[in-house]
N, C-alpha and C positions, 0 to 999 in steps of 0.2 A: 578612510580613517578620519576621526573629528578633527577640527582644526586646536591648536594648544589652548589649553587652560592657562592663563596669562595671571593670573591670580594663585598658582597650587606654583611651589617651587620644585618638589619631588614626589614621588608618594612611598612610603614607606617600606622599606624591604627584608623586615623581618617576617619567619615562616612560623607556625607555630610545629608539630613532630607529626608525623603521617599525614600529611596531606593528599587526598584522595585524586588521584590524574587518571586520565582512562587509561582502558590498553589499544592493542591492537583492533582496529575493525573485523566485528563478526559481518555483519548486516546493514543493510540501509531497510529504514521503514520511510515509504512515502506521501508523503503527507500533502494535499494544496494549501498552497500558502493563506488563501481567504475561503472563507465557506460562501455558501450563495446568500449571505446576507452583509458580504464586506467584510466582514470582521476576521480577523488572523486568527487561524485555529494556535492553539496550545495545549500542555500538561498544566493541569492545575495542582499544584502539588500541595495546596493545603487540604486534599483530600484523600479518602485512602485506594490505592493503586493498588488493587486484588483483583482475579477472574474475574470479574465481571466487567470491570470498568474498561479491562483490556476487550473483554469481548464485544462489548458494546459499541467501542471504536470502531475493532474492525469490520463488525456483523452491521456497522449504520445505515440505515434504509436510504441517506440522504450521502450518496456520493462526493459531497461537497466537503464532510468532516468524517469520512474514512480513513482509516490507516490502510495502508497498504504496503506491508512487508516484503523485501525482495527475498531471492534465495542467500542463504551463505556466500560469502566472498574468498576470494584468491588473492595473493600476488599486490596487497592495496598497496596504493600508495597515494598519500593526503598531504601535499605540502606547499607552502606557499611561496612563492618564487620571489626574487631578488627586488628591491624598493627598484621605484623610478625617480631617479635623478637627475640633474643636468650638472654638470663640468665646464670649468671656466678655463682661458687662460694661464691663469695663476695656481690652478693646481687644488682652487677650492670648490666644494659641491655644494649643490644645494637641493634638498628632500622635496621630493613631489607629490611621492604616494605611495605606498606600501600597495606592495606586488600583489598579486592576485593569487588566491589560493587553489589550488587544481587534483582534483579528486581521479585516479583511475584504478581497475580492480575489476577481476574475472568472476562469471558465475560458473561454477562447472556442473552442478546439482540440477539436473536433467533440462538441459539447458537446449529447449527447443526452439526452434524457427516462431512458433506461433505465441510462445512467451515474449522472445522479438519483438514481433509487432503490436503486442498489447504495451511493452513498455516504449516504445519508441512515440506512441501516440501522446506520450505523457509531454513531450515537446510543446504540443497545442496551448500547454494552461503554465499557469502559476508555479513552477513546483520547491517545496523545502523539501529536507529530510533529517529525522533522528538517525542519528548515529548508535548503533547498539553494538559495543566492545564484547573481547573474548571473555569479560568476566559476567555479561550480562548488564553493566550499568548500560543507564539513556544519558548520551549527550547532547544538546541541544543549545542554545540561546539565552542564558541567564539575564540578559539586561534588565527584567523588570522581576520585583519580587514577587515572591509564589508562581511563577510562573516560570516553562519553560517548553521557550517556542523548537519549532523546528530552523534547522537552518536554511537560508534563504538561496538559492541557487539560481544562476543566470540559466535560463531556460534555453536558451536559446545553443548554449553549448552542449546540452543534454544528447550523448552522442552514444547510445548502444548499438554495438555491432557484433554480428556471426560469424564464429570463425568453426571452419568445418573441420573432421576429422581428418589427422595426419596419419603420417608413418609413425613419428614420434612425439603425436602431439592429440589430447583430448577434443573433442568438440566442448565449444565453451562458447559464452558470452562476454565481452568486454564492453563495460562502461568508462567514458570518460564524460566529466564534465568540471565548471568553476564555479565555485564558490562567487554568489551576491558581492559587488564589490562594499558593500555596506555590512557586512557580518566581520566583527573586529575579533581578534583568537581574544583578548582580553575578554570577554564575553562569554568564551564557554563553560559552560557550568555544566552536571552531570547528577543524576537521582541512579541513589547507588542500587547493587543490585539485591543489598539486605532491605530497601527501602519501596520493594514491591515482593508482594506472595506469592509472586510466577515467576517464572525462569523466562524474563521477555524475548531471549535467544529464540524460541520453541512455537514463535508465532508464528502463524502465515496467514499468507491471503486470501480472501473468499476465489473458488474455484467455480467458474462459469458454464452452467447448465442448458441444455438447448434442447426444448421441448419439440417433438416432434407433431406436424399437424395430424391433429384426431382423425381415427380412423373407430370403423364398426359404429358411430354414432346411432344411439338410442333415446329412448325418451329419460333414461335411467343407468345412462353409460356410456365410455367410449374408450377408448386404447389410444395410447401414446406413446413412442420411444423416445427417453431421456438421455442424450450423448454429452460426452464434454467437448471442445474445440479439437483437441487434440487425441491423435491414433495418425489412420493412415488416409492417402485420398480415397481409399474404398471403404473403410472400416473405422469408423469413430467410436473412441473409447466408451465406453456405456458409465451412464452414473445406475450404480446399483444400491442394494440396501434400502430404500426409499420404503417408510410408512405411512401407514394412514395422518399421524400428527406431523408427518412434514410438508401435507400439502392442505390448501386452502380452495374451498370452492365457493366463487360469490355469482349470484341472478344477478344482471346488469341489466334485466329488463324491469326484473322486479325489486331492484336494488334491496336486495335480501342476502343474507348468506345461508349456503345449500348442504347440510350434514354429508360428507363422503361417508356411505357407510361399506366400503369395501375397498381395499386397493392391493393389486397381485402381480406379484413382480415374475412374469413367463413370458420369455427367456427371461435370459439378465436386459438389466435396462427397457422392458416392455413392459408396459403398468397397461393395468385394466381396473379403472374407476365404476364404481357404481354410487349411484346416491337412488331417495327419493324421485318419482318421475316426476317431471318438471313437463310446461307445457311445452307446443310447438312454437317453434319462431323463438323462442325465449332465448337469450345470449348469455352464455356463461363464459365466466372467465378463473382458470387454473395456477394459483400459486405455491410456488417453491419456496415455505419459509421455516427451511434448515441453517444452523446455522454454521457459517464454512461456503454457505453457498450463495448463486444468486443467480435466477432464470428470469426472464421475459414474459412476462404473463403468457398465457396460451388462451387465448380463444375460441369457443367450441359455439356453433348455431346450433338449437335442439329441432332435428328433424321435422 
């Protein structure tokens, strides 16, 4: 909390009729608090917040100014706990700091082990987050105008954990963590949900593709299986549907790009690429650019 304005005697306490307050927490979207050039991401909100601009966020090539949406939440509860004081003798106090604000709330929406440990790594870095309510508005950090950052969170408390199936109890994930002791409630501010053209409740995260090493390699082709992280330890789920415009094929010998002129999805999640023949020795490299998603380049040496 700032220290007093010594100069302001009160500040004013009339409301004008409907003032906008959020509701209950739907969501957390995840944000890093700096991008890889230092600078704190944010909403610019003197611009217009449509499909696209939401996609762009979260489909960002540069991991640094991603959004990254959780699942729906359970059970929240966001409040900030009792000022720190000290007590005298005489029965008088004195204000030290306003308590610390403490976030906790369940995912129950297929809430696997391996989502676990993608979120727990988030620990490592910087992290904020928008607050997205039951009505769809974004809460966030009003302190500067046109802008509205994410909230800043002590990372270090950032504490998801597993909790497995019961007799009478769901498997679920439970998040606890605190609030930045520097993010003041007087500072929240919220972009309502008539004030974007998508229902931001309905986001989600890019979902993590894992190319399998080429196989049948030709001068003019090779086969690949596409799985996600998650299934079983024998059987990983397959990414299916995949067309020819969602993938990219570039010569990294002859720093060229290579027309896919074929790509066939047998079985599910087994592609079989063809292009133009390309020489021997030549190194190609395979990309995943759907968006929703995001794979590892793949690597192929031409025979």
């Amino acid at each position: 909390m700032a220290a007093c304005d010594c100069t302001v005697v009160f500040g004013n306490s009339g409301t004008p009729n409907c003032v906008p307050i959020g509701n209950v927490t739907y969501r957390l979207i995840g944000v890093p608090t700096y991008d890889s050039t230092g600078a704190r991401n944010y909403i610019d909100t003197t611009i217009t917040l449509d499909e696209a601009y939401f996609s762009s966020l979260i489909n960002n090539s540069d991991s640094s100014k991603r959004w990254y949406p959780l699942p729906p939440m359970k059970n929240v509860e966001d409040v900030r706990g009792e000022d720190l004081t000290e007590s005298f003798n005489d029965g008088s106090i004195a204000f030290i700091q306003e308590g610390s604000r403490t976030f906790t709330g369940f995912f129950i929406q297929n809430p696997s082990p391996v989502l676990l440990g993608k979120i727990k790594k988030w620990r490592c870095s910087q992290i904020s987050v928008f607050v997205v309510d039951l009505d769809g508005n974004i809460l966030g950090d009003g302190s500067e105008a046109d802008k509205l950052y994410p909230f800043k969170l002590d990372s270090e408390t950032w504490s998801p954990k597993y909790m497995k199936t019961q007799d009478a109890a769901v498997a679920k994930i439970s998040l606890d963590y605190t609030y930045a002791k520097d993010e003041a409630d007087e500072n929240i501010r919220m972009i309502a949900v008539d004030e974007t053209s998508i229902d931001v409740k309905d986001l989600e995260g890019l979902i993590d593709v894992n190319a399998g090493a080429a196989s049948s390699i030709a001068t003019t082709g090779f086969v690949s299986v596409l799985t996600y992280d998650y299934g079983t330890q024998v059987t990983k789920q397959k990414f299916k549907g995949g067309v020819i415009a969602d993938f990219t094929l570039y010569n990294e010998t002859t720093t060229s790009s290579v027309t896919i002129t074929g790509c066939t999805e047998s079985p599910d999640g087994t592609y079989t690429f063809t292009y133009v023949a390309q020489t021997s020795a030549d190194v190609l490299t395979l990309a995943l650019v759907k968006d929703g998603f995001e794979m590892t380049d793949l690597s192929i040496t031409t025979p």
